[in-house]
N, C-alpha and C positions, 0 to 999 in steps of 0.2 A: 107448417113444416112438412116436406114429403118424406116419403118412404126413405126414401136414400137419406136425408140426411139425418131422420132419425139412426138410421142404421151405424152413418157416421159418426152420430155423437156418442152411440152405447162404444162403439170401438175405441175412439180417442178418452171416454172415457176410462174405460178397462187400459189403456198407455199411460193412461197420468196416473190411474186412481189402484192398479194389481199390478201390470209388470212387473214395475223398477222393483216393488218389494219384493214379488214371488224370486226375480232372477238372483236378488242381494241373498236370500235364503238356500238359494241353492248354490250359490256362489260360498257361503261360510262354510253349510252342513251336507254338501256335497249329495253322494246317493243316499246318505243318511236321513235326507229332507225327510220322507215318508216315513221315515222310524220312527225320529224328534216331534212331529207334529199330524194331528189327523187333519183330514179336508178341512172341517170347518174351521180350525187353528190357522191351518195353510190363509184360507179365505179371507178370514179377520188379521191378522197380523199383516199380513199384505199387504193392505190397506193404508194400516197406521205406517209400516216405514215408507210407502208411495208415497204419503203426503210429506212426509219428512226427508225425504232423498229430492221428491221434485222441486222445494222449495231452495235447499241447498244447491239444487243443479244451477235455476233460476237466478239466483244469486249471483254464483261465480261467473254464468253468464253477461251479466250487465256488468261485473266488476271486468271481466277481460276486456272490454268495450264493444262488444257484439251487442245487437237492438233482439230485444226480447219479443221474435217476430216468428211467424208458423214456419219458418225454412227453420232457422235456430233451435228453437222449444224440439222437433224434432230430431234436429242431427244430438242435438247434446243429450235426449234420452236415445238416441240410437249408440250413443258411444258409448253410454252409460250400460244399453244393454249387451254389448259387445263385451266389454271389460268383463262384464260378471259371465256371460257366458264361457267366455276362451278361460279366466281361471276355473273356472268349473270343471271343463274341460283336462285342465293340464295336472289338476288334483288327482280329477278321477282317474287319468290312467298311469300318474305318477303311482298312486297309492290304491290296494288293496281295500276296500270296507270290509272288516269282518261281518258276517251275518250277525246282528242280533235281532230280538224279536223288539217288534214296535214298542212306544214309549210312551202312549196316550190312553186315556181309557177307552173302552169300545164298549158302546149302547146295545142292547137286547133290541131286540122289535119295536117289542110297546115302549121303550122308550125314548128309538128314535121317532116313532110315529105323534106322541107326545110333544115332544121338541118343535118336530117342525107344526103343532098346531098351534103352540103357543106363540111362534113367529108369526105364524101367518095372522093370528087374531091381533096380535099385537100391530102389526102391519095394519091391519083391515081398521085398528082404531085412531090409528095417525092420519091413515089416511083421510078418511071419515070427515077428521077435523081441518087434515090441513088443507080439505078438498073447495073451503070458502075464507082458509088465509093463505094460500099460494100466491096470490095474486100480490104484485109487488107496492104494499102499503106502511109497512112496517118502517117507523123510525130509523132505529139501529142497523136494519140492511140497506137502505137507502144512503146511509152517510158513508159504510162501508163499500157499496158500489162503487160510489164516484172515487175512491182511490183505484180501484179494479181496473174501472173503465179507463182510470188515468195511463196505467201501466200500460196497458192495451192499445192507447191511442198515440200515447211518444215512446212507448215499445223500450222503456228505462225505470229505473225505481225511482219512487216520487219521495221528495222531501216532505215530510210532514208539517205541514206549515199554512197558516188563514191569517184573511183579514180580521184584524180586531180595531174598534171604536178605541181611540186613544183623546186622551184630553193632553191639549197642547197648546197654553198659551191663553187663554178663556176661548178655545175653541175646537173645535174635535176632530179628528182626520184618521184614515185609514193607513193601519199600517199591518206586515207580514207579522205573524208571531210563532214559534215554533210549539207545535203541541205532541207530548206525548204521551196520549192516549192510545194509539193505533201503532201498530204491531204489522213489519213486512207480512208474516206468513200469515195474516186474517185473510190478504187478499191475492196473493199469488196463484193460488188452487183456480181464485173463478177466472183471473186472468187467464190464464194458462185454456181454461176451458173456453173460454170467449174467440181466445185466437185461436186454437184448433178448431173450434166446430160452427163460428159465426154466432151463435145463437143470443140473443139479445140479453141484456143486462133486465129489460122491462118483461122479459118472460118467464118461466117457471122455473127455468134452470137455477139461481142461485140457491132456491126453498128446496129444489129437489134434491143438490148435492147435499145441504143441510141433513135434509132427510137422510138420506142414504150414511151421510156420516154420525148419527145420532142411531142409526139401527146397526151399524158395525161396532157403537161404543157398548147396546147392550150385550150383543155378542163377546164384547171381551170382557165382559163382567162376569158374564157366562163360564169365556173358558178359564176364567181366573180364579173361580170357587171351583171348578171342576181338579184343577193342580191343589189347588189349596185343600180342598176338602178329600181329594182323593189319593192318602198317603196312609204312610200307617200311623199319623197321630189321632187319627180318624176312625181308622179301619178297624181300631180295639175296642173300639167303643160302640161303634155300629153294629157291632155281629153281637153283642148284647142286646139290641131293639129288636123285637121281632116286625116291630112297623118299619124300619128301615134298615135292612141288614146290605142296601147296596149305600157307600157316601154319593153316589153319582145322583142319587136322589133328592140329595141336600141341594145341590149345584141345580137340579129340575126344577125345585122349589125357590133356589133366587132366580131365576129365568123369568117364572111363573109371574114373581111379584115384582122387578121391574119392569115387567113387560105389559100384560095388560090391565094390569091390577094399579100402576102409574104411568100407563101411557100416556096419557097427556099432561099432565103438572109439570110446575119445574123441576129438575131442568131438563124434560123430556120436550113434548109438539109444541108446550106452551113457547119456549124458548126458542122452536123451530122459525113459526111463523112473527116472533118478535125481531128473527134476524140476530140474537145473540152468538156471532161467529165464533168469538175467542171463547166463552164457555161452554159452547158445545165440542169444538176441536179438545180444548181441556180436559172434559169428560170421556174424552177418548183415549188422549196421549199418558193420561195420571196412570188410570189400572191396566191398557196396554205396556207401559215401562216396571209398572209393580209385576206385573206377569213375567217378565223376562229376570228382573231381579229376584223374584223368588225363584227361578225356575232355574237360575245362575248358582244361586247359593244352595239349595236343594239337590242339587247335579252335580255341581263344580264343574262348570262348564263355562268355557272361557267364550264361545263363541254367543252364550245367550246372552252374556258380561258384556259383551260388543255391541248386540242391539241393543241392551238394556241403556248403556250408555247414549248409542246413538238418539235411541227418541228422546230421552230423559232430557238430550241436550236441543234437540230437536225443538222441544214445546216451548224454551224461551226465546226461541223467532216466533210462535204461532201467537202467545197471550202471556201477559207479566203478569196477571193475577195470580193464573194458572199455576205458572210456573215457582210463583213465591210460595203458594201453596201446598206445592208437589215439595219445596224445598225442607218444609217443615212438616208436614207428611212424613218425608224419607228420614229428617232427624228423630221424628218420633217414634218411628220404626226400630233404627238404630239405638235408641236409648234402653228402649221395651227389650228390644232382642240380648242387650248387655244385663241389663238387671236380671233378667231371670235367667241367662247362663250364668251367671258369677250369683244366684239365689242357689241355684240347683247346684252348683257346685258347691258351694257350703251345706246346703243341706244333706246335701251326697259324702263329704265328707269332712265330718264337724270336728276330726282329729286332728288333721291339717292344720302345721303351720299357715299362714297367709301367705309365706313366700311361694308355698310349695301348690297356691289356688292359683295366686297370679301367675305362676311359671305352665299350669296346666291350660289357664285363658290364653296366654300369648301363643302357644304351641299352636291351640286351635284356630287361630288368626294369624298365624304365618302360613299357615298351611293351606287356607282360601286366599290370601291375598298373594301367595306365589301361583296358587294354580290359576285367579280369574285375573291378575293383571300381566294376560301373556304381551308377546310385544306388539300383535296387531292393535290391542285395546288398549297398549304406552300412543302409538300411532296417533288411534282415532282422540286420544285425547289430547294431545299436542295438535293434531289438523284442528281440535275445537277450538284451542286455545287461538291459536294462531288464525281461524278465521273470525272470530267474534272480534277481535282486537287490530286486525289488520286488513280484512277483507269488506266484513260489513258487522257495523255494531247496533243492536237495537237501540231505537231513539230512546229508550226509559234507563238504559245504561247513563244515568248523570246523577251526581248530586241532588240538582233539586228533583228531580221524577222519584227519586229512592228514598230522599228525605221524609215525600210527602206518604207513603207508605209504611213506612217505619219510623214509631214512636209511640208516642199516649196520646189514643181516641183524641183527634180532632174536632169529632161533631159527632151530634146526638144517635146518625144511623150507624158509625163505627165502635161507640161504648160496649156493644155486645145486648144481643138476642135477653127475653129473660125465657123461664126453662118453656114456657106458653107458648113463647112466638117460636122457638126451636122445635117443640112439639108440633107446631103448626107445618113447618118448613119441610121437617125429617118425613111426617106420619106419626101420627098414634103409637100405633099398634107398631109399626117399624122400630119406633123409639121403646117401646118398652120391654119388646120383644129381643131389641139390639143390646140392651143394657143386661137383660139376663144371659145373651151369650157372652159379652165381653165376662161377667162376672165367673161363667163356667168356665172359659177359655185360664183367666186367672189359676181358678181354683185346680183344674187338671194338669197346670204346667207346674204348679209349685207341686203337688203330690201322684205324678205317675209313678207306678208302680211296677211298671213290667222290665224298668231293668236296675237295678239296685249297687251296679258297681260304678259303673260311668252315667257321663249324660252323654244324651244325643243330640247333637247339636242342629243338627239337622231338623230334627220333630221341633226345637225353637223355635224356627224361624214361621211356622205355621200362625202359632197363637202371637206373636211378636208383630209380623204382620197387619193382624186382622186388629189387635187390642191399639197398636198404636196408630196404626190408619184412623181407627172412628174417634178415639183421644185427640187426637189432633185437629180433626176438622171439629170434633163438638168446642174443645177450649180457643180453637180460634175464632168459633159464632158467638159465645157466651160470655169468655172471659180474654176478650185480645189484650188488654193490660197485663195479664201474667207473662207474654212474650212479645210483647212490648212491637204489637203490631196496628197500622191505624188505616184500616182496608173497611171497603162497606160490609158490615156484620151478614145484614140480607144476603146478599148475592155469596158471603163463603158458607153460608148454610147450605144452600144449595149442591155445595160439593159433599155432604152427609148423607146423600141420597144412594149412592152407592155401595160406600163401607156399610151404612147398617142394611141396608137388602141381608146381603151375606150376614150379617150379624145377625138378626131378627129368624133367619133361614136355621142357623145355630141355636138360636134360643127357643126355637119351637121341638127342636132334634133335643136338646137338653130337658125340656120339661117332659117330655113322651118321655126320657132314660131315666132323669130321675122319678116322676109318679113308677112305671114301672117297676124300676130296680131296688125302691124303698117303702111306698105305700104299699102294692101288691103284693109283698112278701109278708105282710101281715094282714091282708086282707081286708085292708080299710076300704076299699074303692073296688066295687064290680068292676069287670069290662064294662056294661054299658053303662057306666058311669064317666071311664074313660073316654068312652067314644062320646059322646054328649058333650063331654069337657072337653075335644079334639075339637068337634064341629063348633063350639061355640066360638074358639078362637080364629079356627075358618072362617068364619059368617062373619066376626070382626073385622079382620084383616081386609075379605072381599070389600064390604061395605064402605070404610074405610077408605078405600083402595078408590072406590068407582062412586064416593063422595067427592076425593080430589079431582079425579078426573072432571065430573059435573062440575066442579066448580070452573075450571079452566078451558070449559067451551066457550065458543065464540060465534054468534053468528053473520060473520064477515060479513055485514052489514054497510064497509065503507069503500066497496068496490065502484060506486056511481058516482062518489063523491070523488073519489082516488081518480078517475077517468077525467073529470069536469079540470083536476088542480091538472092533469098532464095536459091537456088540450089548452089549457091558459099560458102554461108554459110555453110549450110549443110555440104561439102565437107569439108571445112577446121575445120568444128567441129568434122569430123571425125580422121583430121591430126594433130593439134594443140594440146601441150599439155598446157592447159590454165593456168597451176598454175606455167612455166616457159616463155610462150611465148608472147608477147603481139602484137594484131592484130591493124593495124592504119586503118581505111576506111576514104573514103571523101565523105561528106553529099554534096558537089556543085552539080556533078554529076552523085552520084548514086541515084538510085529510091528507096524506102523504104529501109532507109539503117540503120534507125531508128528499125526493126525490127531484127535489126540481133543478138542482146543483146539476146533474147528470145532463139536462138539455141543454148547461151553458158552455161547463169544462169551465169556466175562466177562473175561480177559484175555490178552497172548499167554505169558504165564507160567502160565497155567493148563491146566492140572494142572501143578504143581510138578514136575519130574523126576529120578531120579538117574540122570546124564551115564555118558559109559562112563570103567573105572574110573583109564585111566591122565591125564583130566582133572583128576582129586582132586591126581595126582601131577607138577601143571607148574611147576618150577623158577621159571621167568620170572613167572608171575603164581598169587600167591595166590590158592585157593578158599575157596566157603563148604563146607563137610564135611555142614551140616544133612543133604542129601537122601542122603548117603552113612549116616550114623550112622543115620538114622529107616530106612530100610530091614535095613541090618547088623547094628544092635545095637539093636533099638526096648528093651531093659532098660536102656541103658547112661544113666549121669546125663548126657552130653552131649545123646545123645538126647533126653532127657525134658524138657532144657531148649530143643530144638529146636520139639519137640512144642507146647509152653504156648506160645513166643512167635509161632509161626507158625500157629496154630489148625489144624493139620493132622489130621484128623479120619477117615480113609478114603484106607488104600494098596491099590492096582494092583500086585500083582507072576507072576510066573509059577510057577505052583504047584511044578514040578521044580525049580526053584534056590530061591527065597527065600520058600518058606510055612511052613517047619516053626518058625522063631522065634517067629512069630505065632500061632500051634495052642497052643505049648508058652506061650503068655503069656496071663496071666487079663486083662487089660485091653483083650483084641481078639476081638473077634466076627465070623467069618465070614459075609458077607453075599450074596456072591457065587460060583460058583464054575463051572468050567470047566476041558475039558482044558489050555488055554494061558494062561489069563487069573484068579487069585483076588483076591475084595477085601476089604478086612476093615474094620470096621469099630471107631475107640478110643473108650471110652466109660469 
C-alpha cells in the first residue's frame, strides 16, 4: 500500500467511522455539543452512532434500488451530512443557547497523564498480540468476509442462504437453505470500507477495524463509570476516604482493569484475532446505549432519549445475541430501578396509605416519560418500527431463529456455567470483588441518609444500573432456566466482563470506606496494616489480571500453513469450473480453510466441508455424514452414492492425516500437492 492510499484509507475511514456521528450530535445538542460532552465523549460516542447511522444509510440505499457502489456510499453520507449540518445551522441561529458551564468531569494533570498511559499500554498489549494474528486465518472472520465481499462485488444485500447435503430418495443432492445466524450490520462496516478505499478483504484491514472497534468499546466503559460514578450518590461517600476523595478515580481504576490488566482474554484481542464480529460490535453498542440512557434519565434530556434509543435499536441489525442480551439487561435494570424506588419510598414513608406510594411513583414516571418521549423520539421510534417491518427485517426475526433461543436449555453448553467456570470467565478477583460492590450498592440505596423527606430518584438510577446490569448477565450464564432462555451459556459470560470491571472498581472503593470508617475508628488495624491489605489486593487483581492475559496468547504459528491453503485455492479457482464441479476441503486439518469461499464467490457453502468430527456425533440434531464418508471412506458404497448426487469432483485434504485412501484408490488423481495442503482429483 502507498503513501497516498494509506492516507486515503485513514480519511474514508474517519467518513464511515466519526463524521455521520460527530454531525448527528451537533445536529441534536446544537452549540451545546462542547457543554454535554468532553473530547474524548465527543470521540467515543461518535464512533458508536457512525456505525449505526452508516449501516441504516446502507440499507435504505439498496431498499431504494441504488447498487451499493463508491459514487452511492458517498453521495448518501454526503446527504446525510448536509441534513445534519443545515439543521444545525437553522437551530443555531433560530435559537439563543444560554451560557452554561460544561457538563462533564474535567481531569487534573496527573490524571490526564495517567489516562492516556493506560491507553497507550493497553494499545501496546493488543498490539503485541495481534501483531502474529492479524493475518487473515481466523475461522469466524473468514466466513464473515465472503458475505462482505459478496455485498461489495453485486453492490446489493445478500440473502443469507448455503448449499446444504439433503437426502432425497436413497440419494443425496444439493440444495439452497436459508440460515440465520449472520446479521446485515456484522458486514456492512468492512463492505462499506472495501469499496471506498480498495483495500483487500485478505489484508489487515478487517482485524484492524476490529481493533480499533474493541478500543473505542473500552473507552466507553470508561466514560460510562465516569457518569456513573461521578454524581452525588458517589460524591458523599468519597469525600469520607481519604484515599479517594476524587470518584473520577473509581472510573481510573476501571480503565486500569479493562485495559491492560485484560487486554487480551475474552472478549478483549482474544476475540479480536478470532474474528468474532457481532460480540465485539455488542461489546460496544450494550454500554455505549447504557451511557446514553443513564445520562437521559439522570438529565431528563430528551435528546440523549434519542440516541439512547437510536443505538439501542441500532444493535439488533449488528448481532441477535447482543441484542437479546441488551434486551434483558435493560429489563433488569428497569425492575432494580422499580424495587428500590417503591423500597425507598416505603421506607421513607411507612405512614402512608399505599394509594398515597403508588400516586407518588406514578407522578415520578409521568414526569420522565413526558419530558424523554418528546416528539422527535415518538418519530425516531415509529421510523424504527416502520423500517424493521417494511424496509428491511433481520433474518432471525422468524419463529423458528426465536424459538431456537427461547426456552429450556437445549444442550449441555446452554444449561448454565457452574459458579467455577463463571469464575473462570468473569476473573477471580473481578468476581469477587464485583459481588462486594453489588452487595454495598444494595446496602447504601436502601439506607442513605442525607435526605430524610423524599427520595431522589435520580441517585436510583446509579446503583439500579450497575446491580441490575451484573444480575443479569451473571443469571443469564448460570441460571438461563429461571428466564427461560436457551443461548450458549459460554459466550453470554463473556458479556460479565464489563459490568463487573465497574463493580470490582466499587468493591475495592467500598472495602478502603468501610476498613476505614469502622475498624480505624477503633483502632484495630494500623495504617500499615491498611496499606499491606491494599497492596495485597493489588498484587491479586494484577496477577490475576496478566495470568488471563498469558493464558490467551498465541503464537500465530499458522501463517505458512494459511499461505499454502490460499495458494491451493487460488490454483483450483483457476481449474475448477464452479457451476459444474464441486470442491470437498477438511476444516480438521487444513489451516484457514474457512477463507477459501472468498476465491470462488459461488456460494457460502462452497467448498463443501467436513466439520470437526464430534459434529457428525450430536445427539440433539441429526447430520448429513456425506462430507464425513467422502473424505473417510471415498471406497465405501455410502460414499459413492455421496459422490454421484453431490457432483463432488476434487478433495482438499492434509497430506499427514487423510491422503493415503486417495493414493491407494484408482479413481483419484493427484493434482495438487504440498507440505499442508493435497488435492486430488475423481475422474
Amino acid at each position: 500500500m502507498s503513501i497516498l492510499q494509506e492516507i486515503l484509507f485513514y480519511l474514508y475511514t474517519a467518513l464511515i467511522l466519526f463524521i455521520p456521528g460527530y454531525l448527528l450530535l451537533l445536529a441534536i445538542f446544537k452549540k451545546n455539543t462542547p457543554k454535554h460532552f468532553s473530547p474524548l465523549e465527543i470521540f467515543t460516542i461518535s464512533f458508536s452512532i457512525s456505525l449505526v447511522c452508516i449501516n441504516f444509510l446502507i440499507i435504505i440505499l439498496n431498499t431504494l434500488g441504488f447498487p451499493i457502489d463508491k459514487t452511492y456510499l458517498i453521495i448518501s453520507i454526503t446527504i446525510f451530512a448536509i441534513a445534519c449540518i443545515s439543521w444545525y445551522l437553522y437551530k443555531t441561529k433560530k435559537e439563543n443557547s444560554p451560557k452554561t458551564k460544561s457538563n462533564y468531569p474535567i481531569f487534573s494533570k496527573n490524571q490526564s497523564i495517567l489516562i492516556i498511559l493506560i491507553i497507550v499500554f493497553t494499545i501496546f498489549l493488543k498490539t503485541s498480540y495481534l501483531e502474529n494474528s492479524v493475518f487473515p486465518t481466523s475461522t469466524d472472520l473468514g466466513h464473515h468476509m465472503y458475505w462482505s465481499k459478496l455485498i461489495s462485488q453485486t453492490g446489493e444485500l445478500p440473502n443469507y442462504e448455503e448449499f446444504e447435503i439433503i437426502e432425497k430418495n436413497s440419494t443425496y443432492v444439493l440444495e439452497k437453505e436459508d440460515i440465520a445466524d449472520f446479521i446485515i450490520g456484522e458486514h456492512l462496516i468492512f463492505s462499506a470500507m472495501n469499496i471506498l478505499t480498495g483495500a483487500s478483504f485478505f489484508s489487515a484491514f478487517p482485524a484492524l477495524i476490529l481493533f480499533l472497534i474493541n478500543i473505542i468499546s473500552i473507552l466507553a466503559i470508561f466514560i460510562l463509570s465516569l457518569r456513573v460514578l461521578s454524581n452525588s450518590f458517589f460524591k458523599n461517600i468519597s469525600k469520607k476516604i481519604s484515599n479517594v476523595k476524587d470518584p473520577k478515580n473509581i472510573a481510573i481504576l476501571s480503565l486500569f482493569i479493562i485495559g491492560p490488566l485484560y487486554a487480551l482474554a475474552s472478549p478483549q484481542a482474544k476475540f479480536l484475532s478470532g474474528g468474532v464480529i457481532g460480540n465485539v460490535i455488542g461489546n460496544l453498542l450494550i454500554p455505549t446505549s447504557l451511557y446514553f440512557y443513564f445520562r437521559a434519565l439522570r438529565e431528563k434530556n430528551s435528546g440523549m432519549m434519542f440516541l439512547a434509543i437510536l443505538i439501542s435499536a441500532g444493535l439488533f441489525f449488528f448481532h441477535h445475541l447482543s441484542a437479546l442480551i441488551f434486551i434483558i439487561i435493560f429489563i433488569s435494570i428497569f425492575i432494580t430501578l422499580e424495587l428500590l424506588f417503591i423500597s425507598n419510598i416505603i421506607n421513607l414513608n411507612r405512614k402512608k396509605k399505599i394509594r398515597s406510594l403508588l400516586s407518588s411513583h406514578l407522578k415520578v414516571f409521568k414526569k420522565y416519560l413526558l419530558k424523554l418521549l418528546s416528539f422527535p423520539n415518538i418519530l425516531l421510534l415509529i421510523f424504527i418500527l416502520f423500517f424493521t417491518f417494511f424496509i428491511y427485517t433481520p433474518s432471525y426475526l422468524n419463529f423458528e431463529a426465536t424459538s431456537t433461543a427461547v426456552g429450556e436449555p437445549s444442550k449441555a453448553t446452554r444449561t448454565g456455567l457452574t459458579l467455577s467456570q463463571f469464575k473462570y470467565a468473569v476473573g477471580e478477583p473481578r468476581l469477587a470483588l464485583g459481588i462486594i460492590g453489588i452487595a454495598f450498592l444494595f446496602l447504601a440505596s436502601f439506607f442513605r441518609k442525607e435526605n430524610k423527606k423524599r427520595v431522589v430518584f435520580k441517585n436510583i438510577i446509579t446503583p439500579a444500573l450497575l446491580i441490575g446490569w451484573g444480575l443479569a448477565v451473571a443469571i443469564m450464564s448460570t441460571k438461563p432456566h429461571w428466564i427461560y432462555i436457551n443461548i450458549p451459556s459460554g459466550r453470554v459470560a463473556n458479556y460479565a466482563n464489563f459490568p463487573f470491571v465497574i463493580l470490582s472498581s466499587l468493591g475495592i472503593i467500598w472495602i478502603m470506606y468501610f476498613i476505614q470508617n469502622t475498624y480505624t475508628k477503633g483502632k484495630f488495624l494500623s495504617k500499615k496494616i491498611l496499606l499491606a491489605f491494599f497492596i495485597l489486593i493489588f498484587t491479586t487483581l494484577i496477577s490475576a489480571g496478566y495470568f488471563d492475559n498469558s493464558e490467551a496468547m498465541d503464537d500465530g504459528g499458522n501463517i505458512q500453513e494459511a499461505l499454502e491453503t490460499f495458494h491451493a485455492s487460488k490454483y483450483l479457482s483457476n481449474q475448477v469450473d464452479t457451476t459444474k464441479d464441486i470442491i470437498l476441503k477438511d476444516h480438521n486439518y487444513i489451516k484457514a480453510d474457512a477463507w477459501m469461499k472468498l476465491f470462488f464467490m459461488e456460494d457460502y457453502g462452497y467448498p463443501l466441508s467436513r466439520g470437526f468430527f464430534k459434529r457428525y456425533e450430536d445427539p440433539t440434531k441429526p447430520r448429513e455424514m456425506c462430507t464425513l464418508w467422502m473424505i473417510a471412506s471415498p471406497s465405501s458404497s455410502n460414499a459413492t452414492t455421496c459422490f454421484q448426487g453431490t457432483r463432488t469432483n476434487f478433495i482438499m485434504v492434509n497430506p499427514s492425516s487423510d491422503s493415503m485412501q486417495f493414493e491407494k484408490n484408482d479413481n483419484f488423481w493427484k493434482i495438487y500437492s504440498g507440505k499442508e495442503t493435497e488435492t486430488f482429483y475423481k475422474y
